[in-house]
ZADO-1210 file (C-alpha; in nm, 4 decimals, padded with zeros to 6 digits):
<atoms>
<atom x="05.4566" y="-14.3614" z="-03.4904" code="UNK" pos="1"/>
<atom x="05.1182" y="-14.4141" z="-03.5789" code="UNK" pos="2"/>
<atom x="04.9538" y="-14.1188" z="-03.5194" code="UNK" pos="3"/>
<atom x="05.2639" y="-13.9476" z="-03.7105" code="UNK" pos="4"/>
<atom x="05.1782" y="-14.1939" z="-04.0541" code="UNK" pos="5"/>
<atom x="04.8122" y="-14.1053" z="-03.9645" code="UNK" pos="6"/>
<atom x="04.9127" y="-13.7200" z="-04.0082" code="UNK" pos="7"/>
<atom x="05.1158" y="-13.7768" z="-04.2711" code="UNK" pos="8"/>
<atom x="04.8109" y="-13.9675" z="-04.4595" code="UNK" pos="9"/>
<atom x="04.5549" y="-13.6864" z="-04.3929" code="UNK" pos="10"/>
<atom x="04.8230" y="-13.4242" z="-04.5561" code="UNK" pos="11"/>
<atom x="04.8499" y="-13.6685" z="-04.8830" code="UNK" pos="12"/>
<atom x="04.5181" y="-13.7426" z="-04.9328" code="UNK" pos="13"/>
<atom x="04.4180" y="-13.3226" z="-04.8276" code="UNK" pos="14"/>
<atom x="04.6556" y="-13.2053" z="-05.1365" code="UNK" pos="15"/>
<atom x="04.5506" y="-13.4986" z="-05.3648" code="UNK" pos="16"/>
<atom x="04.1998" y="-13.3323" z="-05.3205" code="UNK" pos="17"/>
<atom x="04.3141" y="-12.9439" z="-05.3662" code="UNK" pos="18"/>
<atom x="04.5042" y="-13.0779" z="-05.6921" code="UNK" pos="19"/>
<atom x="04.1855" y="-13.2470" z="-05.8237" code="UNK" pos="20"/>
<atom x="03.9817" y="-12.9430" z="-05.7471" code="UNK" pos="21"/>
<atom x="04.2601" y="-12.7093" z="-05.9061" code="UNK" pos="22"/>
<atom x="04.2225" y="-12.9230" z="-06.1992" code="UNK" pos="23"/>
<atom x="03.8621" y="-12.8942" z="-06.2465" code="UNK" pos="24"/>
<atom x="03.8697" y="-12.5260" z="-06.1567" code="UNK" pos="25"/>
<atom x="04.1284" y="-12.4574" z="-06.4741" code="UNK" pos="26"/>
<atom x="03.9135" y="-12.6885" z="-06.7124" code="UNK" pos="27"/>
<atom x="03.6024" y="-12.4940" z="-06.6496" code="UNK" pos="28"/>
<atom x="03.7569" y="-12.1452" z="-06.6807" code="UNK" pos="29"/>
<atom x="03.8971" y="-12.2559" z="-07.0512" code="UNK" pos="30"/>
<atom x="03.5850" y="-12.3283" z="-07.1801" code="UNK" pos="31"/>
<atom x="03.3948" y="-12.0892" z="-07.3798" code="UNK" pos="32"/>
<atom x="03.0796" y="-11.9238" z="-07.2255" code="UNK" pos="33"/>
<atom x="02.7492" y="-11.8340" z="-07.3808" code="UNK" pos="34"/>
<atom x="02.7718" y="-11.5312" z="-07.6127" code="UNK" pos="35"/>
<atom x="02.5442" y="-11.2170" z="-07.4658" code="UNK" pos="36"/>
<atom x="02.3096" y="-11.0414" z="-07.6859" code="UNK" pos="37"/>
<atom x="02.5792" y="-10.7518" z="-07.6549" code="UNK" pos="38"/>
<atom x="02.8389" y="-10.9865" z="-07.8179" code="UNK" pos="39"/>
<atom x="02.6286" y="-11.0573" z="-08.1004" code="UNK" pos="40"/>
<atom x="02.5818" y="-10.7172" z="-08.1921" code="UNK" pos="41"/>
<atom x="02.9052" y="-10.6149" z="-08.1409" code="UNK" pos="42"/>
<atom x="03.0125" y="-10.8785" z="-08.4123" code="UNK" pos="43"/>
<atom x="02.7653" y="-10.7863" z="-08.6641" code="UNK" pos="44"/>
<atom x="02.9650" y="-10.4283" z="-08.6148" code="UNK" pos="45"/>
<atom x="03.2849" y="-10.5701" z="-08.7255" code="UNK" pos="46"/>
<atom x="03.3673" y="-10.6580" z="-09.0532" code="UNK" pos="47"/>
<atom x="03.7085" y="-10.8590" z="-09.0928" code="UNK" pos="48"/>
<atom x="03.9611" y="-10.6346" z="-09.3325" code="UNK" pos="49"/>
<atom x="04.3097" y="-10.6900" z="-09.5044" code="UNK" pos="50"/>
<atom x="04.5841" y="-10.5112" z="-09.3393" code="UNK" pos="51"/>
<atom x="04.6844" y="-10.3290" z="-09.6527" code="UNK" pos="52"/>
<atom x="04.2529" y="-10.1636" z="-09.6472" code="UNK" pos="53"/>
<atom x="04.3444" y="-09.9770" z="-09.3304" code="UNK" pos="54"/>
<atom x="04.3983" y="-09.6028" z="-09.3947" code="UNK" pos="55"/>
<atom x="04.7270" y="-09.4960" z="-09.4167" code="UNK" pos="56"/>
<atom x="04.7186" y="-09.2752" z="-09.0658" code="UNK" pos="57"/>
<atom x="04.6898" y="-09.6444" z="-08.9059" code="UNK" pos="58"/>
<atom x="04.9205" y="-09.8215" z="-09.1250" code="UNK" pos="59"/>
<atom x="05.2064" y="-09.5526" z="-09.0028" code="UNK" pos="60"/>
<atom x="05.0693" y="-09.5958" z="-08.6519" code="UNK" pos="61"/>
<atom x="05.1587" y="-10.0372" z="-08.6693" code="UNK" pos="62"/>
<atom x="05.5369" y="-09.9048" z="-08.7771" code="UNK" pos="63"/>
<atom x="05.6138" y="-09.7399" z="-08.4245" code="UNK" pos="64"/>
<atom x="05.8836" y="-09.9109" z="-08.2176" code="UNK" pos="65"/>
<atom x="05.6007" y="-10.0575" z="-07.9575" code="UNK" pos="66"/>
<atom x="05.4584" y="-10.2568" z="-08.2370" code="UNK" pos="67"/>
<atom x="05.8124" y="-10.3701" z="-08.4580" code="UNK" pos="68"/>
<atom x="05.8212" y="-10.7020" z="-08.2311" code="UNK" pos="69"/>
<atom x="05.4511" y="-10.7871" z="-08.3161" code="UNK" pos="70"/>
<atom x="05.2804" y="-10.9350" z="-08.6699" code="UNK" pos="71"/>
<atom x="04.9714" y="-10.8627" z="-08.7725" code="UNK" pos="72"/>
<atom x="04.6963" y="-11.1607" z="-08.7506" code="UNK" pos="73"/>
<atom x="04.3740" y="-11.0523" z="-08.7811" code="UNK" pos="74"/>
<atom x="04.1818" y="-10.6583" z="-08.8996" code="UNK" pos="75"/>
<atom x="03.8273" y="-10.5419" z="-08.8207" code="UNK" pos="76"/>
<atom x="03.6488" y="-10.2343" z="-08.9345" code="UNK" pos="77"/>
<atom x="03.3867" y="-10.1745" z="-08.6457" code="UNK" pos="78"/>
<atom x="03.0872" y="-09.9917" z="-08.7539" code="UNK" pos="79"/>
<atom x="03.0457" y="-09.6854" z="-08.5233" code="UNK" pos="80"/>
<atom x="02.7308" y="-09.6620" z="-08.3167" code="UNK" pos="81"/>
<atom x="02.4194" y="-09.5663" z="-08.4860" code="UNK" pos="82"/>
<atom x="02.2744" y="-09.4364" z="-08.1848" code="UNK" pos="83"/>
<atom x="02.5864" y="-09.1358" z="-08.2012" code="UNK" pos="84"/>
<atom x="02.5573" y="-08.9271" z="-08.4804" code="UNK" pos="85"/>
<atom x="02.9708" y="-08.7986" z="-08.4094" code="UNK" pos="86"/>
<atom x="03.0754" y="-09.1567" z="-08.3947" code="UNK" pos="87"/>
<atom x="03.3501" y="-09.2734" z="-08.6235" code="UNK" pos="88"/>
<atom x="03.4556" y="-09.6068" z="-08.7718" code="UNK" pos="89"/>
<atom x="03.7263" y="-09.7711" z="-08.5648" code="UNK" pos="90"/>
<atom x="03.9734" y="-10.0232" z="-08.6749" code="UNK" pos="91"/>
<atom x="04.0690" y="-10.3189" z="-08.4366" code="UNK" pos="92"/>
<atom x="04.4036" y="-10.5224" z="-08.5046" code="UNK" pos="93"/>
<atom x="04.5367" y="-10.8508" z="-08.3179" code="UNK" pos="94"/>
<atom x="04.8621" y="-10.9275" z="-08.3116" code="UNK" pos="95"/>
<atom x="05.0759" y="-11.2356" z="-08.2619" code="UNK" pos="96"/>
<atom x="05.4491" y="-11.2237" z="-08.1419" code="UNK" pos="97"/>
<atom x="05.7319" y="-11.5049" z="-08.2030" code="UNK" pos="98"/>
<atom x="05.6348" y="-11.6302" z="-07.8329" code="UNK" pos="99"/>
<atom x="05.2944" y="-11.6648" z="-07.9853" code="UNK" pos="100"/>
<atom x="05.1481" y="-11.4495" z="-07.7459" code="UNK" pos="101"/>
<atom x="04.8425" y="-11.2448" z="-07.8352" code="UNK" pos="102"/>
<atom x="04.7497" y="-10.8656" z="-07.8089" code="UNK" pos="103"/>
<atom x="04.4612" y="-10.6397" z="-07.9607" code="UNK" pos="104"/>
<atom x="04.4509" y="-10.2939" z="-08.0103" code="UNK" pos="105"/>
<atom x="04.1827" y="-09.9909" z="-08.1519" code="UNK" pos="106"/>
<atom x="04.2805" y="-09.7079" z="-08.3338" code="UNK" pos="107"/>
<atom x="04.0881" y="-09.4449" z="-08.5104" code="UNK" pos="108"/>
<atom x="04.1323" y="-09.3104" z="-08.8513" code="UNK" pos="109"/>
<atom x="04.4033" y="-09.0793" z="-08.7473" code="UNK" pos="110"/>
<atom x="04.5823" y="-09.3172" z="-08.6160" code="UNK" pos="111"/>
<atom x="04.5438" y="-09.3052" z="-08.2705" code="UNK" pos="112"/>
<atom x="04.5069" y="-09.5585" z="-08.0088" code="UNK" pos="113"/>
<atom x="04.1182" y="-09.5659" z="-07.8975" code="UNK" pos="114"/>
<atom x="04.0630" y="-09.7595" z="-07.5636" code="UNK" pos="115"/>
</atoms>
């Protein structure tokens, strides 16, 4: 009897411990991390838009029947590269569904989907 309370007392306190340590591993992965160098400069490339600035190739592209679930939050123009002379502008849109769930997407001035 005692040795089985004993047991019984180790497994308690073992996965009071892995919950604790669960906790503190999901606090630290929510918070926000040092922006790189790289992440600066990519945000100096972007310049936030209104939807109805995008060119019309793109604006036909956010019609298709992937995208009729999803609204339009947020439009960036990013600058292309300097450093590649055949580089175009790119346009980067986030999206918000009614579960509130998020999504981003590139497309080019045609219209396509750039990864």
């Amino acid at each position: 009897m005692k040795k089985t309370f004993v047991f019984a007392l180790a497994v308690a306190s073992f996965s009071l411990l892995n919950l604790e340590a669960k906790a503190q591993t999901d606090t630290t992965q929510t918070t926000q991390e040092p922006q790189t160098t790289q992440t600066l400069e990519q945000d100096e490339q972007k310049q936030a838009i209104k939807e109805d600035e995008l060119p019309d190739a793109v604006k036909e592209a956010l019609k298709s029947d992937a995208l009729k679930e999803w609204t339009v939050s947020e439009v960036y123009k990013v600058a292309p590269d300097a450093a590649d002379a055949e580089a175009k502008a790119t346009y980067e849109v986030f999206f918000t569904n009614a579960e509130k769930k998020q999504a981003k997407a590139r497309f080019d001035e045609t219209g396509k989907v750039v990864k």
